[in-house]
PLY file of the C-alpha trace (Angstrom):
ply
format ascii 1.0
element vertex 91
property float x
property float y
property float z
element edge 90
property int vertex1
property int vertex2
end_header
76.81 134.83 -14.15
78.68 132.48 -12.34
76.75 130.66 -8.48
78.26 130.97 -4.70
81.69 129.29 -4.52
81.26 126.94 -1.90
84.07 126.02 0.80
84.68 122.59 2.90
84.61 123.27 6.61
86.73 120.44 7.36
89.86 121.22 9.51
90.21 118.19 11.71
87.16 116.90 10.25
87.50 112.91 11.28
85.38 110.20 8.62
84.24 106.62 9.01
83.06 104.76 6.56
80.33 102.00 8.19
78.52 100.03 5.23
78.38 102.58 3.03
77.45 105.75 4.88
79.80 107.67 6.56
80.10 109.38 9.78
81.55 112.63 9.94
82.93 114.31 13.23
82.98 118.09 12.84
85.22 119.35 15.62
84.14 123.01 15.19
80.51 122.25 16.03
81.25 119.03 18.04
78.43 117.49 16.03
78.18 114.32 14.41
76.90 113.51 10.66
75.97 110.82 8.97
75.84 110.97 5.55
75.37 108.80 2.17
76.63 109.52 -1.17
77.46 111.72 -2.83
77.88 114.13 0.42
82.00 112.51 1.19
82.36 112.84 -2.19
81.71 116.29 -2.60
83.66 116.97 0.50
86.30 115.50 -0.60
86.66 117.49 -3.83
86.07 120.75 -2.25
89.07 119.87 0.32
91.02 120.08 -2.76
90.01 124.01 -3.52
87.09 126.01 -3.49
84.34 125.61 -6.75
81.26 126.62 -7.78
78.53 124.17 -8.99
79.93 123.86 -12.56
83.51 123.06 -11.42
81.94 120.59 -8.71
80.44 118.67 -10.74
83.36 119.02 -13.57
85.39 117.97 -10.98
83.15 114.79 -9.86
82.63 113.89 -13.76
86.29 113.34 -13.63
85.91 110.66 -11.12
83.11 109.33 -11.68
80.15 107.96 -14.22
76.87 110.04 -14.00
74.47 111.82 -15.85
74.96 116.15 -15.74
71.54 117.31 -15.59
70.59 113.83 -12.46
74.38 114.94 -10.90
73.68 118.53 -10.70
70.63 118.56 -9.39
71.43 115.53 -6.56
74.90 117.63 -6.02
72.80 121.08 -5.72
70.66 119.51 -3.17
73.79 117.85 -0.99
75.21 121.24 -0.90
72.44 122.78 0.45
72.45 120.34 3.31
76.49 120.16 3.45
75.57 123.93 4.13
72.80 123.54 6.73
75.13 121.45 8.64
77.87 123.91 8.36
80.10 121.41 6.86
80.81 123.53 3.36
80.14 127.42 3.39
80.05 129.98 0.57
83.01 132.62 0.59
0 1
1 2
2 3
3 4
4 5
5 6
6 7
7 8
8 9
9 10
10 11
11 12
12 13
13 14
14 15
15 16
16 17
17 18
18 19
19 20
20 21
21 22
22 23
23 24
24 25
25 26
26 27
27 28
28 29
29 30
30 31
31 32
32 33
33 34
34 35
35 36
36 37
37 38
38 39
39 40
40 41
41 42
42 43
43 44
44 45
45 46
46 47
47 48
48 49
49 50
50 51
51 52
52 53
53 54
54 55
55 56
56 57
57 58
58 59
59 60
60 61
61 62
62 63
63 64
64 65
65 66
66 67
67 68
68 69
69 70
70 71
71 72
72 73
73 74
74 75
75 76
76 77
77 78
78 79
79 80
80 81
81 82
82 83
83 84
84 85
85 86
86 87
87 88
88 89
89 90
């Protein structure tokens, strides 16, 4: 059985990048986040369309050099706090 499909929340969303975290402006909640890798990354692959874990990190494999099971596990965990912060949400 396939997980959630998770969703970026990130209309007019507005990044920095400051020596190598970046700060994320979230004009829905008029908060501020600051956040370290892989966090823009996964935002920035779920601004292309909506995915579940597997495509996520399918998706990030494609870009970039990691172990699956270390990846999964340190993606899992980013999207529960992407989620807490109301930056991604499940549809």
């Amino acid at each position: 059985m396939a997980g959630p499909i998770y969703i970026a929340d990130a209309e007019g969303l507005r990044t920095v990048v400051l020596e190598g975290l970046t700060v994320l402006f979230h004009p829905r909640s008029g908060q501020t986040h600051i956040v370290a890798p892989p966090a823009p990354e996964i935002l920035d692959v779920l601004c292309e369309g909506e995915a579940d874990l597997d495509g996520l990190v399918a998706r990030l494999r494609q870009r970039f050099d990691f172990d699956e099971a270390e990846g999964r596990a340190a993606i899992a965990a980013r999207l529960s706090e992407l989620e807490a912060a109301g930056l991604v949400r499940r549809s």
